[in-house]
C-alpha angles and dihedrals in degrees: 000000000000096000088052102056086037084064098043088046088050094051096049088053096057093038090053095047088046075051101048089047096055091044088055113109132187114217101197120122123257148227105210110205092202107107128085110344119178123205120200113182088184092082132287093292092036117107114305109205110174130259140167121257080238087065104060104102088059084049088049100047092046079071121096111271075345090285133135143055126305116199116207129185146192143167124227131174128214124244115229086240080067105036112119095012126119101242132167141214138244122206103159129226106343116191130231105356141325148199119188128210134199125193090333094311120108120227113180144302137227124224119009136275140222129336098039095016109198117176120207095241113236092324115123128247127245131176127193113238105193119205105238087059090058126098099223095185099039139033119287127214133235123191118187119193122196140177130208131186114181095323120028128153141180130201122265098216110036113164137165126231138120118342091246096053075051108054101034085058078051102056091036087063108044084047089065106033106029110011095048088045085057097048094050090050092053103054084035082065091037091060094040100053082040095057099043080069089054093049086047079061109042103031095164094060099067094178086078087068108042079054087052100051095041093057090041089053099035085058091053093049086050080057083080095056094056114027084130084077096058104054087168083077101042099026090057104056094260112160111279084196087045096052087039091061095038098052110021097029115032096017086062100044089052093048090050086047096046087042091062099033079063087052091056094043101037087050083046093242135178114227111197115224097249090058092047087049092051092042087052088054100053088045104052098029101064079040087064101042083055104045086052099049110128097207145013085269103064088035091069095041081056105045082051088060101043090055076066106064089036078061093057092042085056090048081054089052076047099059100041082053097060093037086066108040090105101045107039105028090156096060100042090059087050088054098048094043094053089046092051101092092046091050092048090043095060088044092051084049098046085050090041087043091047090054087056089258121126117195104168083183099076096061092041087051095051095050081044096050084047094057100054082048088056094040087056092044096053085037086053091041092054096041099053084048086044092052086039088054083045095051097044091046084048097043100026092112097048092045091051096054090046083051091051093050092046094044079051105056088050103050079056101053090040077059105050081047105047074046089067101035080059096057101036083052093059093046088056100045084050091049084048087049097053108044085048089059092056100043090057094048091054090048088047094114121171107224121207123206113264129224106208097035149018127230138176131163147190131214132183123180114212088211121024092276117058124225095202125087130200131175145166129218119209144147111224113311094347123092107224101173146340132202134198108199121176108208103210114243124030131241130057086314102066087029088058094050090047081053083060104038094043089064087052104052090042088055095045112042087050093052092040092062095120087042119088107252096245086064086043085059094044087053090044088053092055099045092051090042087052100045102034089064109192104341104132105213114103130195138232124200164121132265122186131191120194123220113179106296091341113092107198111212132200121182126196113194088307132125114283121270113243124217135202124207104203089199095055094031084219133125121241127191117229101215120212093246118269139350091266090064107115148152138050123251120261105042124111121229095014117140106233134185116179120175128192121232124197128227126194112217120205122184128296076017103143124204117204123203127186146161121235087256097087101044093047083055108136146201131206094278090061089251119147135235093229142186091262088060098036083050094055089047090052093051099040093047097040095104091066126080111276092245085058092040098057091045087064095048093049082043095047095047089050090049089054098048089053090203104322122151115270090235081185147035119277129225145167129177119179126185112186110183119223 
């Protein structure tokens, strides 16, 4: 709490000084310089035409390249309250160089001129007049001469009094646009040496550096506003067009660049290469435009086109801003919040700058203002890791043990549940056993040997119960009939619905003998939706009656049937009828057509059956098996017996899977006839 009022009573101290001083007037009389002022670029005895002070930059750029001196006059006389007394002259910041003249006599310059040019910086500009050089009874003359060179300026209210009303106007001034400047560089390189420990620290949080470096740039850019504070540099023929690229040209690209590349890491974003490759472009290359400028000239056309790309490198701050307006809300209020003085700041200059007026230290103070938000946010941000570090170093112990117990407690409930996962595992498997046995047993059909045709099959179930269903139909040793149905789903569910449909296609298709197979099937479909209730799973397949050497077909949404003529050693499809046939078998209110197409089968014919199991076969590059492949295995391998036949293209499915899980039910049917 002591702290605290010691702060607040610091505070009100520094605001009522800041208050005294502006209160502070200076009652001396004096001179305005804002008449009639005439300007002459042909020499100091050259012609002189009139012009306004307001007027100088359209006299300055009607010079070559914008180079050269510009000579300004104007005439003052001096009030009796003044007469005899020692005064000086303000003339505000003057930009490049400057002599002054008074009555013909020269009395001093500021900055330097050609060959080895050097500006003040933004500090103002005052010359002695002493009083035995004044014309007391008649106007006096003041010439001032003073030379641009890409940039120049002259100030908009000089005036002459007392040395005091003088100076203290002086010292007002350079506070604000030089001092201050200074100040501000100087704890802009503070916090950015400062930071660069941090970062050492703390390598994995970047946004510690880019804070760094933009601090550390943005000082030296500060450097140009107030050159007038380091005469070693100006005072020791140092380049003015050197120090001119280093501070106000490179100094600003890098801070713009280091300033978005804060926004990024401070939002946590992720920059892709080709737009860090793209940053790093706009950044070095008007860097190097501007490095490699041979005057002043070309130094500001540069500097012009560099402030473009430091735009597009803002619309790119932009654009990671909005990108992450819904993901990290937080931060982005943070962020606008730290960038609002600086934003307010240029809105307050362009109006300023539009009135005529420019005040350079807005903008400076609301940088300035940003960077202090965004000091207290990165302070807030490493003390509350460095009190998380101190609470965790002073409660490790005890979170630890609470971990453990919680860690505990749940390793022993994982336990009691893998325990009855066990458990419920085994009962399944045993309820799978078990329906699988009698499954089997129900399948479990003695085949005689028939006297019209061969068969032989194949069935694999993907689980332990099979949710395809197969049958033959004879009367003693003559084969009448055979069906492939394929029950949806896996698992008890879809083998317990092939146990009832298999009664019912066995019934039926014995009693529909004088029906045409595709009425059997509507019958059969009745029947299975009637009795199934509301079980979801459906069935495809496919049902045959035989009739001497015709075999009659009838398909219900199920894989064609092949057929292979053993005169013409060719395959041949057995398409399910016309285009109108339509529908599975089982579900209820769906609109069916099925159609029955007649084969005639001559001897050493095959007919083979199969469920979709065996073509969607697939390998570990997600290929199928396929009806082009299981086509070529059929032919290649026709002239074996069928029990052989169907062995190599069970073999040949399982080699093409290479190990890959059966994800279906398997199964193979072949009818050769004799």
């Amino acid at each position: 709490m002591k702290a605290k009022s010691r702060s607040v009573f610091f505070i009100l101290i520094l605001s009522l000084s800041f208050f005294f001083s502006a209160c502070y007037k200076n009652n001396d009389p004096v001179i305005e310089l804002n008449g009639t002022w005439y300007f002459s670029t042909t020499g100091i005895n050259g012609k002189y035409t009139t012009f306004s002070l307001n007027d100088f930059d359209v006299i300055k750029n009607s010079l070559p390249e914008r180079t050269g001196n510009i000579y300004l006059k104007t005439y003052f006389s001096i009030p009796v309250e003044l007469k005899f007394r020692s005064l000086k002259c303000y003339l505000g910041n003057i930009k490049i160089a400057s002599e002054f003249f008074l009555n013909g006599n020269y009395l001093g310059n500021s900055g330097f001129f050609p060959p080895k040019i050097f500006s003040i910086g933004g500090r103002s500009t005052v010359y002695d007049i002493p009083y035995p050089l004044c014309k007391t009874d008649s106007l006096n003359e003041i010439i001032l001469q003073i030379y641009v060179e890409g940039e120049g300026c002259m100030g908009t209210n000089p005036f002459i009094s007392t040395p005091n009303k003088v100076l203290f106007t002086q010292k007002n001034f350079d506070f604000y646009n030089s001092k201050l400047h200074l100040i501000f560089s100087w704890m802009m390189m503070i916090i950015g040496i400062m930071y660069i420990g941090v970062f050492y620290l703390r390598r994995m949080d970047k946004q510690y550096f880019s804070f760094a470096m933009m601090n550390i740039f943005s000082s030296l850019f500060m450097v140009s506003l107030c050159i007038g504070e380091y005469p070693l540099i100006y005072q020791n023929n140092f380049s003015y067009l050197l120090y001119q690229k280093l501070f106000r040209g490179v100094a600003a690209i890098t801070s713009s660049y280091f300033a978005v590349s804060f926004i990024k890491d401070y939002l946590k974003h992720k920059e892709s290469l080709s737009w860090k490759i793209f940053r790093s472009a706009f950044t070095i290359g008007p860097c190097f435009f501007i490095l490699f400028s041979a005057n002043m000239h070309d130094f500001f056309i540069c500097l012009g086109v560099s402030y473009i790309a430091v735009a597009i490198q803002l619309v790119y701050a932009c654009v990671v801003i909005i990108l992450n307006l819904k993901k990290k809300a937080k931060k982005i209020i943070e962020m606008l919040i730290g960038f609002t003085p600086v934003l307010v700041s240029i809105i307050v200059s362009v109006i300023l700058l539009y009135k005529g007026k420019n005040i350079s230290i807005i903008i400076v103070m609301g940088w300035q203002l940003t960077i202090f938000i965004f000091l207290a946010m990165l302070i807030a941000f490493f003390v509350s890791q460095c009190n998380r570090v101190d609470f965790l170093n002073s409660n490790l112990e005890k979170l630890v043990q609470n971990r453990t117990e919680e860690l505990s407690r749940a390793n022993n409930s994982l336990e009691e549940t893998n325990t009855h996962l066990k458990y419920e595992v085994e009962r399944a498997d045993k309820e799978i056993e078990l329906a699988s046995f009698v499954q089997q047993s129900f399948y479990n059909i003695k085949l005689p040997d028939f006297k019209n045709f061969e068969v032989a099959y194949y069935n694999k179930p993907m689980a332990g119960v099979s949710g395809d269903l197969y049958d033959f139909y004879f009367s003693k040793d003559t084969l009448e009939g055979f069906g492939l149905f394929d029950v949806s789903g896996h698992g008890i569910s879809s083998g317990l619905v092939t146990m009832l449909v298999k009664n019912i296609i066995n019934d039926e298709f014995y009693k529909g003998k004088k029906l045409a197979m595709n009425e059997v099937l509507y019958i059969i479909n009745d029947r299975i939706i009637t009795q199934k209730g509301n079980v979801e799973n459906y069935l495809t397949g496919v049902l045959a009656r035989i009739k001497g050497n015709d075999v009659e077909f009838v398909n219900a949404g199920h894989p064609n049937v092949i057929h292979y003529k053993s005169k013409e050693n060719k395959l041949e499809l057995i398409k399910r009828g016309s285009t109108n046939e339509t529908g599975v078998i089982g579900i209820a209110d769906f609109p069916v057509n099925f159609e029955t197409v007649t084969v005639t089968a001559e001897k050493g014919d095959l007919f083979l059956l199969y469920t979709d199991g065996l073509v969607e076969t697939m390998n570990r590059n997600r290929e199928e098996f396929g009806l082009e492949r299981l086509k070529r295995t059929f032919l290649k391998n026709s002239d074996l017996s069928i029990k052989e036949q169907i062995e190599n293209i069970v073999d040949e499915a399982h080699t093409f899977a290479n190990r890959a899980k059966i994800t279906d039910d398997i199964t193979l049917l072949i009818i050769k006839k004799k």
